[in-house]
PDB file of N, CA, C and O in Angstrom:
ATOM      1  N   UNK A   1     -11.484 -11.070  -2.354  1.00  0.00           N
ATOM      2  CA  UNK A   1     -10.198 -10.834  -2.952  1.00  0.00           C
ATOM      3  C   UNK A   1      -9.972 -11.768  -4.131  1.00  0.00           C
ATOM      4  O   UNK A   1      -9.447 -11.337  -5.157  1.00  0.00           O
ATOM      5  N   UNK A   2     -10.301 -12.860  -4.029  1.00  0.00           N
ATOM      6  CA  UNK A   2     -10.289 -13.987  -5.015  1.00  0.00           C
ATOM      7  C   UNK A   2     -10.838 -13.226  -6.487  1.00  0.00           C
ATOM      8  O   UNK A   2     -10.345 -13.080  -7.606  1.00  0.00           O
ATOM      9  N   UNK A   3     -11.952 -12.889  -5.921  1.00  0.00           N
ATOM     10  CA  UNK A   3     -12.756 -12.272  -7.351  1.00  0.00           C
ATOM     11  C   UNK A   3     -12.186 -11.173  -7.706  1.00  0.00           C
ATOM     12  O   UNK A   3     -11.637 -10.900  -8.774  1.00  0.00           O
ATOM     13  N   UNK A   4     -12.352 -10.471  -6.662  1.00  0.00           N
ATOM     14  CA  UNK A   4     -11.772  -8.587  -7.216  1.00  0.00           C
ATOM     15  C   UNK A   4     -10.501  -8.644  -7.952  1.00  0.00           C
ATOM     16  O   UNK A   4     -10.308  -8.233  -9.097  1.00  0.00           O
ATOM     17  N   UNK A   5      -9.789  -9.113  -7.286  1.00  0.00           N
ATOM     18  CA  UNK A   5      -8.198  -8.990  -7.614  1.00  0.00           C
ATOM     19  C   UNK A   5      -7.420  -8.880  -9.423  1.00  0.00           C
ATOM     20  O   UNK A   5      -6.698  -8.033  -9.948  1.00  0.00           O
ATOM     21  N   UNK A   6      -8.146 -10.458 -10.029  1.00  0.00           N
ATOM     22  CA  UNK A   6      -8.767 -10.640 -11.628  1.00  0.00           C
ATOM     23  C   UNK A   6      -9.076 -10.003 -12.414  1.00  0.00           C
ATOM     24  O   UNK A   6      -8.563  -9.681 -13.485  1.00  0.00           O
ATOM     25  N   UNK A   7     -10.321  -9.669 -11.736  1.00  0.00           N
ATOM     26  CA  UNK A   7     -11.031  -8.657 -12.417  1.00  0.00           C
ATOM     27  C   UNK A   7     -10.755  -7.054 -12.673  1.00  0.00           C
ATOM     28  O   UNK A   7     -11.445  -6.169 -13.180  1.00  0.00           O
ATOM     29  N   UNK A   8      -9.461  -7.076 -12.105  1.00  0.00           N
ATOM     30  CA  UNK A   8      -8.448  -5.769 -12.332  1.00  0.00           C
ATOM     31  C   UNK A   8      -7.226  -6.150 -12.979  1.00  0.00           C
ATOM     32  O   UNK A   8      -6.202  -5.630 -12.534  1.00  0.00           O
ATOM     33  N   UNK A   9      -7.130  -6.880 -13.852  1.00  0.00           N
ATOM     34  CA  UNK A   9      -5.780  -7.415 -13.639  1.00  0.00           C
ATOM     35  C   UNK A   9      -5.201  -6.339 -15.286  1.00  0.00           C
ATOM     36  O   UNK A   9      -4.020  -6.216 -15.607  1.00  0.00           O
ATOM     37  N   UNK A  10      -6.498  -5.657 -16.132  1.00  0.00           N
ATOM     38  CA  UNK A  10      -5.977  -4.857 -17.566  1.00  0.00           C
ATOM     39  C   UNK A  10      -6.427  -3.214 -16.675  1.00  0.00           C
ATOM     40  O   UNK A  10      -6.969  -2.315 -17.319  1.00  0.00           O
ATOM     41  N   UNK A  11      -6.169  -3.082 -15.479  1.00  0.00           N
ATOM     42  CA  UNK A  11      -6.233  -1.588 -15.019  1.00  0.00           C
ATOM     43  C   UNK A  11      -5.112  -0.912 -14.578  1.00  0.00           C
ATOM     44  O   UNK A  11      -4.075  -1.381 -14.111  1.00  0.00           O
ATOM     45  N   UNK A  12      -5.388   0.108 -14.752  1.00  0.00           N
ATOM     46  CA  UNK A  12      -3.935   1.054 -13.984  1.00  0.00           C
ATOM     47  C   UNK A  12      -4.560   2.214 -13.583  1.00  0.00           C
ATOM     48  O   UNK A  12      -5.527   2.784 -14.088  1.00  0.00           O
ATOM     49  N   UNK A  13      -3.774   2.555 -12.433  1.00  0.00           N
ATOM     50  CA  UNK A  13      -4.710   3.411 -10.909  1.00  0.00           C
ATOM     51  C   UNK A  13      -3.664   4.182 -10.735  1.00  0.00           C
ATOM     52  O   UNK A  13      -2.486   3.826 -10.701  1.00  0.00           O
ATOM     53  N   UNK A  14      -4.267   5.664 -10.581  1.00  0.00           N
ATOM     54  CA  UNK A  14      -3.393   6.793  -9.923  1.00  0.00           C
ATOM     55  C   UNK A  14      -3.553   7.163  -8.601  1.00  0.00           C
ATOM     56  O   UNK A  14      -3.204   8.214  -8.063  1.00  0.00           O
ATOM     57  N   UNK A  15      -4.122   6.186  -8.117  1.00  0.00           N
ATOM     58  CA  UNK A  15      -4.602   6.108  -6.646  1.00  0.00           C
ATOM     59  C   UNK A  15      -4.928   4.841  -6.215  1.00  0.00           C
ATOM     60  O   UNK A  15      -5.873   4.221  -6.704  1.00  0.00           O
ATOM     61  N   UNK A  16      -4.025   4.281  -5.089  1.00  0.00           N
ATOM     62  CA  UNK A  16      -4.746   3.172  -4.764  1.00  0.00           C
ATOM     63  C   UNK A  16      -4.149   3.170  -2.851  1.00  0.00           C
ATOM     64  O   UNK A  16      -3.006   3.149  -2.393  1.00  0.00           O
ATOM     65  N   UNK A  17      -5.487   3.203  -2.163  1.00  0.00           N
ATOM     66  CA  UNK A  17      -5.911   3.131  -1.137  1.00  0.00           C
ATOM     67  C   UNK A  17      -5.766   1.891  -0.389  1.00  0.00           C
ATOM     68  O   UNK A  17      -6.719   1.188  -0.724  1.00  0.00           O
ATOM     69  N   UNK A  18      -5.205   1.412   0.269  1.00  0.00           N
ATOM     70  CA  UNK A  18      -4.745   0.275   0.867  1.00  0.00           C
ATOM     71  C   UNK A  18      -5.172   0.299   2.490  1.00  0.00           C
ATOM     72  O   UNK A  18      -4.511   1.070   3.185  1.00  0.00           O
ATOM     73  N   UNK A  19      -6.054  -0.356   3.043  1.00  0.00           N
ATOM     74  CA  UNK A  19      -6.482  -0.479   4.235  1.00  0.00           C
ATOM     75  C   UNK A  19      -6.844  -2.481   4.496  1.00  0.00           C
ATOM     76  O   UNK A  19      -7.923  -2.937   4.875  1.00  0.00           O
ATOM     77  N   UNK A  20      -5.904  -3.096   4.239  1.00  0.00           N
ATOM     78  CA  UNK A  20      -5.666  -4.436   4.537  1.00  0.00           C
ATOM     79  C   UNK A  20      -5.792  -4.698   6.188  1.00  0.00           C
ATOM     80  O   UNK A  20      -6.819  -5.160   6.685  1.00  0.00           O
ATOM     81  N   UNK A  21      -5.178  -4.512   6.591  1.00  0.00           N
ATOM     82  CA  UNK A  21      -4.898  -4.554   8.328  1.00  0.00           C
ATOM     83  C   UNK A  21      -3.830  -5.402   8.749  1.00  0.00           C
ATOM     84  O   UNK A  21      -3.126  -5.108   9.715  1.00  0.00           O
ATOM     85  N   UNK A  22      -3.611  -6.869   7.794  1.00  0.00           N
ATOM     86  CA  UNK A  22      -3.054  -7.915   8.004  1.00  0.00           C
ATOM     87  C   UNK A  22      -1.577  -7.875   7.123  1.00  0.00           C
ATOM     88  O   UNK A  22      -1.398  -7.063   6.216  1.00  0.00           O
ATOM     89  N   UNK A  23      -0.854  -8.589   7.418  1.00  0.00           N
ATOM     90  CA  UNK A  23       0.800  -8.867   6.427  1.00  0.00           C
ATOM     91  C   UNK A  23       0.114  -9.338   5.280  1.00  0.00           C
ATOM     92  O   UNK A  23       0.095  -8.611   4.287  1.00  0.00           O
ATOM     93  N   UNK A  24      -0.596 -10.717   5.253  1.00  0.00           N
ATOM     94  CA  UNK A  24      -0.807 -11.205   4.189  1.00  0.00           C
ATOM     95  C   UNK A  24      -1.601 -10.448   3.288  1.00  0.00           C
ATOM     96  O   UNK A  24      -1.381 -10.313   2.085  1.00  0.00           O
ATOM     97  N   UNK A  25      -2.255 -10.108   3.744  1.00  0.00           N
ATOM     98  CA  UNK A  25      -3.379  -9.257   2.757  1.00  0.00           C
ATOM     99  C   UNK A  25      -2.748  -7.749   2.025  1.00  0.00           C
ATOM    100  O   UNK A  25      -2.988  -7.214   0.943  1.00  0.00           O
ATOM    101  N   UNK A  26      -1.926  -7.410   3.065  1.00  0.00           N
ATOM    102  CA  UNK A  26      -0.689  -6.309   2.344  1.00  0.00           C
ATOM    103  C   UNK A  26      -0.147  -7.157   1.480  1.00  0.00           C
ATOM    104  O   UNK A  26      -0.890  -7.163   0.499  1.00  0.00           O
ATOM    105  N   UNK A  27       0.552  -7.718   1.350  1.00  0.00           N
ATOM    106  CA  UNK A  27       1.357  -8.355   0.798  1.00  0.00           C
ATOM    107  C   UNK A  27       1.084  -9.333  -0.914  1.00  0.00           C
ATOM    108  O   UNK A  27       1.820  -9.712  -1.825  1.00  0.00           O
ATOM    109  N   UNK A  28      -0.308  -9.398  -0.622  1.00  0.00           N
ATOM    110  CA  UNK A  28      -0.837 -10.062  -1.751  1.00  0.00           C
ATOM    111  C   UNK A  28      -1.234  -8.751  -2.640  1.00  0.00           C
ATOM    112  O   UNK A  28      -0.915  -8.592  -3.818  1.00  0.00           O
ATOM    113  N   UNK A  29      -1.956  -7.889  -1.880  1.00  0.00           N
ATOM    114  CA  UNK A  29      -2.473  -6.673  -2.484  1.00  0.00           C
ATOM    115  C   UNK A  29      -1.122  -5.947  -3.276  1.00  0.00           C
ATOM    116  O   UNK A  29      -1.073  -5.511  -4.426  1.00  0.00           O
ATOM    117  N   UNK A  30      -0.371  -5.974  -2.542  1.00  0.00           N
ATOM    118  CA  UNK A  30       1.203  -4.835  -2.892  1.00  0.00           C
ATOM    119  C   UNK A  30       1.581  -5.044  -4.458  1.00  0.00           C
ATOM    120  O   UNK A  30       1.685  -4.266  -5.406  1.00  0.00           O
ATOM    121  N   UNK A  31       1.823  -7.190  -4.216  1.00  0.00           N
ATOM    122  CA  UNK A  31       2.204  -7.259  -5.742  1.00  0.00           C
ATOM    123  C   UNK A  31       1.297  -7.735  -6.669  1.00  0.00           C
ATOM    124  O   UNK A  31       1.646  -8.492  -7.575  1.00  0.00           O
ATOM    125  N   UNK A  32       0.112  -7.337  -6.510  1.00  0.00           N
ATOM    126  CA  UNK A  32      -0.950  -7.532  -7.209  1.00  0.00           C
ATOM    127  C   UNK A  32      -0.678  -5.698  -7.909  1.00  0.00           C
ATOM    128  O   UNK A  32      -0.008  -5.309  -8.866  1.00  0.00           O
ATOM    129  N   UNK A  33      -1.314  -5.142  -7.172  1.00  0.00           N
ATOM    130  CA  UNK A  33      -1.409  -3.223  -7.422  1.00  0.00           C
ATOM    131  C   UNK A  33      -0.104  -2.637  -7.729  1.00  0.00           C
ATOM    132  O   UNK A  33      -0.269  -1.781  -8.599  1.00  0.00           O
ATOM    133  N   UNK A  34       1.100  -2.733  -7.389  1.00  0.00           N
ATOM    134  CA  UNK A  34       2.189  -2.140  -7.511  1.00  0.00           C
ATOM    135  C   UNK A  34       2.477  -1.783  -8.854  1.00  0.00           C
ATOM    136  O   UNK A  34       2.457  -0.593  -9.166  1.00  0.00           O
ATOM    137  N   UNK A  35       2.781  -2.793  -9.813  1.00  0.00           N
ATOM    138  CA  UNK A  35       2.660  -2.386 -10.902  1.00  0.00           C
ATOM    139  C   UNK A  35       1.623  -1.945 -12.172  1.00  0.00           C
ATOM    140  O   UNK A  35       1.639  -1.596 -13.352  1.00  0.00           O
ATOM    141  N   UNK A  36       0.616  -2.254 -10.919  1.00  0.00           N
ATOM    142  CA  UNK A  36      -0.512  -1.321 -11.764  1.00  0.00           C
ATOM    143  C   UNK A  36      -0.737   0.125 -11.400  1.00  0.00           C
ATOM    144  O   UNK A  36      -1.684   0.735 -11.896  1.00  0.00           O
ATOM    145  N   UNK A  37       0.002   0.634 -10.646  1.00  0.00           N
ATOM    146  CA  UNK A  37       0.391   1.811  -9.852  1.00  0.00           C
ATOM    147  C   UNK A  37       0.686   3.134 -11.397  1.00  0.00           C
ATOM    148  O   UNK A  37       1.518   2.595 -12.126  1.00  0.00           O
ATOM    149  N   UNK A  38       0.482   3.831 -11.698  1.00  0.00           N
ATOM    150  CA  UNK A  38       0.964   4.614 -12.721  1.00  0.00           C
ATOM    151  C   UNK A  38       2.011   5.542 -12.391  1.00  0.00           C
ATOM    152  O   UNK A  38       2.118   5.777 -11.188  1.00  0.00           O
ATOM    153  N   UNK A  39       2.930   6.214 -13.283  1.00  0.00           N
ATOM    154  CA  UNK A  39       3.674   6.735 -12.769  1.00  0.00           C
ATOM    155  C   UNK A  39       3.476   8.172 -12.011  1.00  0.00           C
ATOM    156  O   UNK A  39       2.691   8.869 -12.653  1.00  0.00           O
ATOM    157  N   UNK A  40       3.927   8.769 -10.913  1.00  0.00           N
ATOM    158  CA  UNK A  40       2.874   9.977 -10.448  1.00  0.00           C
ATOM    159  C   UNK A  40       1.625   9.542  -9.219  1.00  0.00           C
ATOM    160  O   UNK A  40       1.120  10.308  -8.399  1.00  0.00           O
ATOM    161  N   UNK A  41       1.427   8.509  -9.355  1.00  0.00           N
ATOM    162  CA  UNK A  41      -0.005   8.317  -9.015  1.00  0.00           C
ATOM    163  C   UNK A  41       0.523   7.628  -7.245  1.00  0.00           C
ATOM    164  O   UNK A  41       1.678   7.260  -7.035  1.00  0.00           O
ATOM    165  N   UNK A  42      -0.433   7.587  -6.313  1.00  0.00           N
ATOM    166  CA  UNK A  42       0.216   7.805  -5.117  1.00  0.00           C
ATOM    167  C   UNK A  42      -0.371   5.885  -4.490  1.00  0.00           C
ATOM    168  O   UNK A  42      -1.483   5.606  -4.940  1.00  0.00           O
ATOM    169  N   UNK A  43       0.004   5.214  -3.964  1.00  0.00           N
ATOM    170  CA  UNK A  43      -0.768   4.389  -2.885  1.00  0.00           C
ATOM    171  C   UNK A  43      -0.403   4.768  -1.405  1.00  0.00           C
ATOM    172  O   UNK A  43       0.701   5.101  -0.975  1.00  0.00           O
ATOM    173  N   UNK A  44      -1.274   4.672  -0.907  1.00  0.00           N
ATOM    174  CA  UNK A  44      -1.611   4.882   0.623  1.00  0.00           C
ATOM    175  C   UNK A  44      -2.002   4.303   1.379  1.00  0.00           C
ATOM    176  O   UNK A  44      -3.177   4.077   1.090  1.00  0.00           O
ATOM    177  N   UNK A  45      -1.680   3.750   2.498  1.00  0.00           N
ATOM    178  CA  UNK A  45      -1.698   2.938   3.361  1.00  0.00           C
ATOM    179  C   UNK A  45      -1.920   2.909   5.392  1.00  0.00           C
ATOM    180  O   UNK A  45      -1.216   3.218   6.353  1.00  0.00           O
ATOM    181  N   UNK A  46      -3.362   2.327   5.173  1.00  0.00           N
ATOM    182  CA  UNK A  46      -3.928   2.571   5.893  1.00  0.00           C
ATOM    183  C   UNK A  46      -3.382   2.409   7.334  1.00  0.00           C
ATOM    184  O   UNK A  46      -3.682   3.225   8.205  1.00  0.00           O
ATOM    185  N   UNK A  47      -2.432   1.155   7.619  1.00  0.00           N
ATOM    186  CA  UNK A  47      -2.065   0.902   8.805  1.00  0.00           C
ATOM    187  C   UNK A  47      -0.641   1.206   9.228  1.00  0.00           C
ATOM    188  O   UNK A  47      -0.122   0.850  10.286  1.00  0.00           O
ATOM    189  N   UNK A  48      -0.086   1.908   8.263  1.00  0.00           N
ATOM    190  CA  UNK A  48       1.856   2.006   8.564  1.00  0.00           C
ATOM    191  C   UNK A  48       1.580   2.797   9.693  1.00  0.00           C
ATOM    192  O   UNK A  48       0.746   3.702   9.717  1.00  0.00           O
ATOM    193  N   UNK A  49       2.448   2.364  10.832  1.00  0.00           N
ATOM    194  CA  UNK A  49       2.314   3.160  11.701  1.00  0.00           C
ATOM    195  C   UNK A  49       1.596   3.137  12.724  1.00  0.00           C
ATOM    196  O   UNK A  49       1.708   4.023  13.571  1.00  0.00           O
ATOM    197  N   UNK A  50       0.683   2.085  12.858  1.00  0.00           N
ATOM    198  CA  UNK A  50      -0.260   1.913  13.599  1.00  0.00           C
ATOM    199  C   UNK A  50      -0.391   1.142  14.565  1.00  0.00           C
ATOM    200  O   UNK A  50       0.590   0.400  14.615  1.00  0.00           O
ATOM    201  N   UNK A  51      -1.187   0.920  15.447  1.00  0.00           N
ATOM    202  CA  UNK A  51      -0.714  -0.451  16.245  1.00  0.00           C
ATOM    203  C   UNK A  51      -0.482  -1.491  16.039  1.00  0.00           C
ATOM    204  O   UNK A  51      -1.362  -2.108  15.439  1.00  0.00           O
ATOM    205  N   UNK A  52       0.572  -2.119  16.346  1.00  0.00           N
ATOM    206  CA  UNK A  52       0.869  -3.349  15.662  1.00  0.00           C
ATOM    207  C   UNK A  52       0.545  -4.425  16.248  1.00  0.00           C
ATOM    208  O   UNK A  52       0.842  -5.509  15.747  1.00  0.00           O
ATOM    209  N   UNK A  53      -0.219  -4.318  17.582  1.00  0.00           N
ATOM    210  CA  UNK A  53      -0.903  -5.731  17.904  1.00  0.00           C
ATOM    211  C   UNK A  53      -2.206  -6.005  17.087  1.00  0.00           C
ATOM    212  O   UNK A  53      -2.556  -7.079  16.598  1.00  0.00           O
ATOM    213  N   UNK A  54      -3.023  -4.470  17.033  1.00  0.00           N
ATOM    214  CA  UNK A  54      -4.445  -4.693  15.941  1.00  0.00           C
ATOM    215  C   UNK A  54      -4.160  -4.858  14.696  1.00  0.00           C
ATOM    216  O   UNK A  54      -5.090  -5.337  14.047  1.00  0.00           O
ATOM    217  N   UNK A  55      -2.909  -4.567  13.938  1.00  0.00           N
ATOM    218  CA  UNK A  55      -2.889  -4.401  12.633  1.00  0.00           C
ATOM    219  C   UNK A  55      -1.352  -5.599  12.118  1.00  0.00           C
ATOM    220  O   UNK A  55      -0.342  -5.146  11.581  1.00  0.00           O
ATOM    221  N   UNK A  56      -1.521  -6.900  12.405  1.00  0.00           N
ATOM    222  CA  UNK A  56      -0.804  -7.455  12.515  1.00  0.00           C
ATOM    223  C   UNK A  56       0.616  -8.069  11.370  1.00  0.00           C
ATOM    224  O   UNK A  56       0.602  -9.158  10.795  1.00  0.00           O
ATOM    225  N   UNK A  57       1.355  -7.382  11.313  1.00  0.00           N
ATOM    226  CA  UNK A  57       2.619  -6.999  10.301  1.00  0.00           C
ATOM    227  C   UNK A  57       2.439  -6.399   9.246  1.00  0.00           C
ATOM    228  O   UNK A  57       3.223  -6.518   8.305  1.00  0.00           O
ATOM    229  N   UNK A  58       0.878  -5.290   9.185  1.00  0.00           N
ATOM    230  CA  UNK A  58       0.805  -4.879   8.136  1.00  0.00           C
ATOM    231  C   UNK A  58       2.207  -3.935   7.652  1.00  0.00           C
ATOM    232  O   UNK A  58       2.521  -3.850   6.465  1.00  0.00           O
ATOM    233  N   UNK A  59       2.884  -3.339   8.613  1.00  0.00           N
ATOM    234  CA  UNK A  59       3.584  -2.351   9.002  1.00  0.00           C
ATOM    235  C   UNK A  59       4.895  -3.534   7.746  1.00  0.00           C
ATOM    236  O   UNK A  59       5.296  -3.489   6.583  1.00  0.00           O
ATOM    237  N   UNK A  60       5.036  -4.240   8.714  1.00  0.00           N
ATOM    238  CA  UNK A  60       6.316  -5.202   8.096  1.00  0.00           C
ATOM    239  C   UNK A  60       6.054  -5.373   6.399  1.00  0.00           C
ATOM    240  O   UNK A  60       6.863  -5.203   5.488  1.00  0.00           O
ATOM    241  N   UNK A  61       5.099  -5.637   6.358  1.00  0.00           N
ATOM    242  CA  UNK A  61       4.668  -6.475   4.923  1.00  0.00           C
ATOM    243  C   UNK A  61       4.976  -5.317   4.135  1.00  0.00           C
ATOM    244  O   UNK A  61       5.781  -5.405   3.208  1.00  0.00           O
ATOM    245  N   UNK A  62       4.229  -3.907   4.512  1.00  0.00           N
ATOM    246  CA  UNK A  62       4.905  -2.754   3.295  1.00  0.00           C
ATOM    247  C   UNK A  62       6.664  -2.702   3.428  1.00  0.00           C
ATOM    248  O   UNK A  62       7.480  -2.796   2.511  1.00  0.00           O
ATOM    249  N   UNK A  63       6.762  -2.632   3.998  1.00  0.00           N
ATOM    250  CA  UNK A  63       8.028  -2.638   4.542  1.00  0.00           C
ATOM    251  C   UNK A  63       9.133  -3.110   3.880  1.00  0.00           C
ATOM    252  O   UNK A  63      10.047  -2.454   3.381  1.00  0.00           O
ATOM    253  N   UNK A  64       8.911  -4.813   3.931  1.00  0.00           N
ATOM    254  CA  UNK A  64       9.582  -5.703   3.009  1.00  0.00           C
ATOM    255  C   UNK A  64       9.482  -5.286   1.127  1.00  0.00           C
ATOM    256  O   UNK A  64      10.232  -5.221   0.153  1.00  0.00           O
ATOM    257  N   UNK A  65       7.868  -5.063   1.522  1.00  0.00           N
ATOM    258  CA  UNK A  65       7.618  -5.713  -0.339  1.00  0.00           C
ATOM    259  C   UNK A  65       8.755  -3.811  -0.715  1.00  0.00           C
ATOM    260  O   UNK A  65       9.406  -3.790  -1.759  1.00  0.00           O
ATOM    261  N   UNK A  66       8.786  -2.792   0.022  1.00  0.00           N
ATOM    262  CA  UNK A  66       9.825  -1.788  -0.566  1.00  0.00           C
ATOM    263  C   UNK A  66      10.931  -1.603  -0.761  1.00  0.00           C
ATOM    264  O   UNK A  66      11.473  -1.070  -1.729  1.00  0.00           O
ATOM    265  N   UNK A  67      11.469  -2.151   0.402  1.00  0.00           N
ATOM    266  CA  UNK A  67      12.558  -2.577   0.586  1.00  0.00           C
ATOM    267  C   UNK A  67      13.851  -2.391  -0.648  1.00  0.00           C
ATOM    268  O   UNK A  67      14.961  -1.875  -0.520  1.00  0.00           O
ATOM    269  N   UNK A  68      13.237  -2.998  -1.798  1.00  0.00           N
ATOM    270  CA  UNK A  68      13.950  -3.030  -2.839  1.00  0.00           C
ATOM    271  C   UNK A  68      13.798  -2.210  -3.919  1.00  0.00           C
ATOM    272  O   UNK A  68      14.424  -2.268  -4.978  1.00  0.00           O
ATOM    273  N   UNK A  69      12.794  -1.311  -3.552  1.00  0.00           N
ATOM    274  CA  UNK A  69      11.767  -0.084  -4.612  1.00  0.00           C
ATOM    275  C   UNK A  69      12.287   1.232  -4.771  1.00  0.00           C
ATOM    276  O   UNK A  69      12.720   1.680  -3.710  1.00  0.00           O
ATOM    277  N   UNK A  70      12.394   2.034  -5.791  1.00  0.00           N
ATOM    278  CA  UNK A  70      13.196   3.245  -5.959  1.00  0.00           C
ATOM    279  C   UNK A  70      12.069   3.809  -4.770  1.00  0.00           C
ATOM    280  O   UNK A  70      12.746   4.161  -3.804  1.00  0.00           O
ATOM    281  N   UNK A  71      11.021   3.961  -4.568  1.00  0.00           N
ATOM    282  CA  UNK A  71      10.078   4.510  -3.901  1.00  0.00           C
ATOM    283  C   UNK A  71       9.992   4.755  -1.971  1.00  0.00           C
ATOM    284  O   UNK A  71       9.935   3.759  -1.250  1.00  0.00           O
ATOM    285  N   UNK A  72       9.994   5.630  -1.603  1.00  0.00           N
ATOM    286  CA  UNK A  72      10.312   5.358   0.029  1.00  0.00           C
ATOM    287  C   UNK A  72       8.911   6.080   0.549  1.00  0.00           C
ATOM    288  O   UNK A  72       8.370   7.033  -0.012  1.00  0.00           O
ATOM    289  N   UNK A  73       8.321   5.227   2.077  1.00  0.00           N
ATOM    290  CA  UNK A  73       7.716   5.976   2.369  1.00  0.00           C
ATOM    291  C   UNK A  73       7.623   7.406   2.613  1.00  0.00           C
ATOM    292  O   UNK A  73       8.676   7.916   2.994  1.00  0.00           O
ATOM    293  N   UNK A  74       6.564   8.222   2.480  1.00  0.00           N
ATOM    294  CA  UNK A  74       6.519   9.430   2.997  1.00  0.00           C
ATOM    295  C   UNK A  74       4.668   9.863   4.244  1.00  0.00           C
ATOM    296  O   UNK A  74       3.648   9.182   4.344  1.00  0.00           O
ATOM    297  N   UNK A  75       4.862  10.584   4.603  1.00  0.00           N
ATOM    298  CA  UNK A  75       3.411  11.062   5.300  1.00  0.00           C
ATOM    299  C   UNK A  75       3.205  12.263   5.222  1.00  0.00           C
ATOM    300  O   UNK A  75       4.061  13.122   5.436  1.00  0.00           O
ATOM    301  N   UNK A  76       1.704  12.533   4.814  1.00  0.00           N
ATOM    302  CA  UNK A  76       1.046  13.142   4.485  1.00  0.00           C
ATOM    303  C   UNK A  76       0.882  14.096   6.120  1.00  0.00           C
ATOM    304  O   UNK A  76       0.567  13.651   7.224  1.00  0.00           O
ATOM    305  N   UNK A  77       1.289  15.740   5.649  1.00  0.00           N
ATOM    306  CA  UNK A  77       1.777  16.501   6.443  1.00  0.00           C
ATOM    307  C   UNK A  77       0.300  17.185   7.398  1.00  0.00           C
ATOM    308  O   UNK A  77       0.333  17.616   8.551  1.00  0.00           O
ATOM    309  N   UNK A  78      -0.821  17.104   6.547  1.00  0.00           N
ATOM    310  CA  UNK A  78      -1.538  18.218   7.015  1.00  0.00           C
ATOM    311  C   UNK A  78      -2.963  17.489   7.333  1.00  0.00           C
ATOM    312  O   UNK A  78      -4.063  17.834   6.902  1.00  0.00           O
ATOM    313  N   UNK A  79      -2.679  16.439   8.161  1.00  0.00           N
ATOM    314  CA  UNK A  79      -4.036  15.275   8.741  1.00  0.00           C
ATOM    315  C   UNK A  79      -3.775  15.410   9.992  1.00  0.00           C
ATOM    316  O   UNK A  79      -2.689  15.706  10.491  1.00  0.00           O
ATOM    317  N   UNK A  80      -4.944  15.157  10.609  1.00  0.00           N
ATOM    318  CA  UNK A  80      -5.145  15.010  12.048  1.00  0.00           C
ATOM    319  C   UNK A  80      -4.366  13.396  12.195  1.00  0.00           C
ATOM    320  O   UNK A  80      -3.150  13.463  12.378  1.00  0.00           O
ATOM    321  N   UNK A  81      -4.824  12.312  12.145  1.00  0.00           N
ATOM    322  CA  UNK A  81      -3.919  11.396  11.880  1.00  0.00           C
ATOM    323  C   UNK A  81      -2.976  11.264  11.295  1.00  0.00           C
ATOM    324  O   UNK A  81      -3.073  11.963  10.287  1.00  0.00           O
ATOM    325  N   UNK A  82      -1.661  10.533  11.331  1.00  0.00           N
ATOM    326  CA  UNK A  82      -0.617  10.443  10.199  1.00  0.00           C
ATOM    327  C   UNK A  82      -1.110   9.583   9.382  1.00  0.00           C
ATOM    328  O   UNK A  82      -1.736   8.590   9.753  1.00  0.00           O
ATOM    329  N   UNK A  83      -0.807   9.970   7.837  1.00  0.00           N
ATOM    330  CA  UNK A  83      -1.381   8.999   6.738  1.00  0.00           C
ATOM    331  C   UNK A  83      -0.073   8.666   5.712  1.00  0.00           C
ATOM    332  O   UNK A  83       0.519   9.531   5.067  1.00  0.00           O
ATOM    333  N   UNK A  84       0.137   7.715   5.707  1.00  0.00           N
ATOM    334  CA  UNK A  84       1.668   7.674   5.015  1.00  0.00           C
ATOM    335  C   UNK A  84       1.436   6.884   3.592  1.00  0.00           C
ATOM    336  O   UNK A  84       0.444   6.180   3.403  1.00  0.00           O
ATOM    337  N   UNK A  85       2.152   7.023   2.914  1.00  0.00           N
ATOM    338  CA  UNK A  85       2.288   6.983   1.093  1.00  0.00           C
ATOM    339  C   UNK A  85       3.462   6.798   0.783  1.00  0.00           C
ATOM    340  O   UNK A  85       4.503   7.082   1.375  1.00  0.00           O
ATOM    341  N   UNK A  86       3.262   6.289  -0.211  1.00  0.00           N
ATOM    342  CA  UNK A  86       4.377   6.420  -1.353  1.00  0.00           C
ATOM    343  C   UNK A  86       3.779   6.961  -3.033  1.00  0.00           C
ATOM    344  O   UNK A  86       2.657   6.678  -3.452  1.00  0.00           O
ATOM    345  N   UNK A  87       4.920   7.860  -3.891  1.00  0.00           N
ATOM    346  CA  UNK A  87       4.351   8.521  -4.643  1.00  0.00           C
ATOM    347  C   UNK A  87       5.384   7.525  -6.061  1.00  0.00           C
ATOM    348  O   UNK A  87       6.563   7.747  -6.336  1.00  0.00           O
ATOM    349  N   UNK A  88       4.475   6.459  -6.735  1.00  0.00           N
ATOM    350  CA  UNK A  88       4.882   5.909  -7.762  1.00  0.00           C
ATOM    351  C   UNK A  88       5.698   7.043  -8.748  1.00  0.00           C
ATOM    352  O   UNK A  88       5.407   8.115  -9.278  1.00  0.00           O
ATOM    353  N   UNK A  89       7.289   5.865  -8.649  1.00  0.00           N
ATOM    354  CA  UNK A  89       7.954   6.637  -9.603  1.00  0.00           C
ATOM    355  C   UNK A  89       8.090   6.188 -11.058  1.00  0.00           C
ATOM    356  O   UNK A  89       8.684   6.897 -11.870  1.00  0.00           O
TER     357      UNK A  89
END
């Protein structure tokens, strides 16, 4: 993460895939990517929803960092699993 993170820092993504597991690692990732998020373009997130003893506040950490975001979760209707998103406005 140290390295990757940098080394994105002049990109912008119409997709960004989020499978952290942890609060912190949500949380660093969120406001790292968020505004590299384009408008239209979706992030998705691997653990909302999930168990929250294995996946420890990942749930919270999106949670918070939206909290204050025109953007609200939504889930993706037509998966065998639930896969939940938000669609950058």
């Amino acid at each position: 993460m140290k390295n990757t993170l940098p080394s994105l820092k002049n990109k912008k993504f119409k997709l960004v895939h989020l499978d952290c597991d942890f609060y912190q690692s949500y949380k660093i990732r969120l406001e790292f990517l968020y505004d590299r998020a384009l408008p239209g373009g979706y992030m998705v997130f691997d653990e909302y929803k999930r168990d929250k003893c294995t996946y420890l506040g990942a749930q919270r950490a999106i949670d918070e960092f939206l909290k204050y975001k025109p953007e609200k979760i939504q889930c993706f209707e037509e998966t065998k699993r639930q896969r939940f998103f938000i669609k950058k406005l």
